[in-house]
N, C-alpha and C positions, 0 to 999 in steps of 0.2 A: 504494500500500500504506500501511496506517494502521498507524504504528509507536507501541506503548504502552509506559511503563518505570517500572518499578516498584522498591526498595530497601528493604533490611532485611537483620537478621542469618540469619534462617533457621535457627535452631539449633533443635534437636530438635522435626524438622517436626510435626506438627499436621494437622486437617482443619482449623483456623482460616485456615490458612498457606493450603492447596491450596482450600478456598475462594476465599481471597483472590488466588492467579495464575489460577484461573478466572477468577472474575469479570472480572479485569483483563484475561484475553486476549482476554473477547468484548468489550470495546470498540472491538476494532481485530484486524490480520491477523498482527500481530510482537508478540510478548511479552519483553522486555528487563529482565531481573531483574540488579541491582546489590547485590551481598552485602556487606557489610560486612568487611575483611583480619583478620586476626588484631591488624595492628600498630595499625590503624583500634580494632578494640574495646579496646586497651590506652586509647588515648586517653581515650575515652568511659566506663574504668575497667567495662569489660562485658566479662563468660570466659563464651565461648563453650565449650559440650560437645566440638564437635567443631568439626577444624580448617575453615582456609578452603577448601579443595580439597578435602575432603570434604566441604562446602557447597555446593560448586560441583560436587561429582561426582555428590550427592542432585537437586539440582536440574537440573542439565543431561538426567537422565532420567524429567523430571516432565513431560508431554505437551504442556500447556501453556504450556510456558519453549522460547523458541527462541534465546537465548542469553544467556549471564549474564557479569556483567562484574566488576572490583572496584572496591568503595566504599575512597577511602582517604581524604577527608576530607571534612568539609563541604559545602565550597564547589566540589566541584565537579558537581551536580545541574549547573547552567546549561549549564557545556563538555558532559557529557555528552549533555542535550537536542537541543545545538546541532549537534554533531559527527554524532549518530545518527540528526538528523535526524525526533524525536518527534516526534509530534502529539501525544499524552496521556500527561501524569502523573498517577499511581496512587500514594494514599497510603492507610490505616488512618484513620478516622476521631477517633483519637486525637490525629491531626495535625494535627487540623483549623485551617485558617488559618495552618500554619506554614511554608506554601512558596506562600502567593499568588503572591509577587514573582515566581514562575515563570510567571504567566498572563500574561507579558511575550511569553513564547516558545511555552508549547501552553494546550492546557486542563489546567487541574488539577480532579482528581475525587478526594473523600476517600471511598474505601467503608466502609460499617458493620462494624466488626468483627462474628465470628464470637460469639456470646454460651455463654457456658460455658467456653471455652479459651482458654490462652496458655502461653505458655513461661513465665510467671512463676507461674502455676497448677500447671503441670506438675510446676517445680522444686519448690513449697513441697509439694506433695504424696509428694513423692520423700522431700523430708527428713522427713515423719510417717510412710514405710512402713519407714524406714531406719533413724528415732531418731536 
């Protein structure tokens, strides 16, 4: 079995999003999405909409994710790999080049984002319907 895994916050999903764990589960048979904690985006100074378990409660019934796990900092993309046993990492093309060091362990594939949307799209549109 060809185990994929993929990270991000997931907040106020998107067809850019469900694109993107498409994509990512037909590379392989297992789809492994790692969400970012609540206490993880304080870090990163990023407020998520909604909480992590509600990220993880959207996601766990998105058809394509066959389990999702939490991101709680950095560095541990590698243990994760290792443990789970990936073949493929799946990143946003935004990323591009910023987890080579990972093709120690599986392959790393950056996919092209979704063009016209993002959470950052989303939000600044929110605050002009909003004022």
């Amino acid at each position: 079995m060809k185990k994929v895994i993929t990270y991000g916050t997931f907040d106020l999903l998107h067809w850019g999003h469900i694109n993107l764990l498409q994509r990512a589960k037909a590379l392989g048979d297992y789809l492994i999405v790692a969400i970012s904690t609540d206490e993880f985006n304080d870090i990163k100074n990023k407020k998520a909409y909604h909480s992590f378990e509600n990220r993880k409660k959207i996601l766990e019934s998105i058809r394509y994710v066959d389990e999702v796990i939490p991101e709680e900092n950095w560095e541990q993309k590698k243990d994760d790999i290792i443990r789970e046993g990936v073949d493929i990492f799946v990143m946003g093309d935004d990323w591009e080049g910023k987890f080579d060091e990972l093709k120690e362990y599986c392959e790393v594939v950056y996919l092209p984002r979704t063009v016209g949307i993002s959470t950052t799209k989303i939000k600044k549109d929110l605050l002009k319907v909003n004022g």
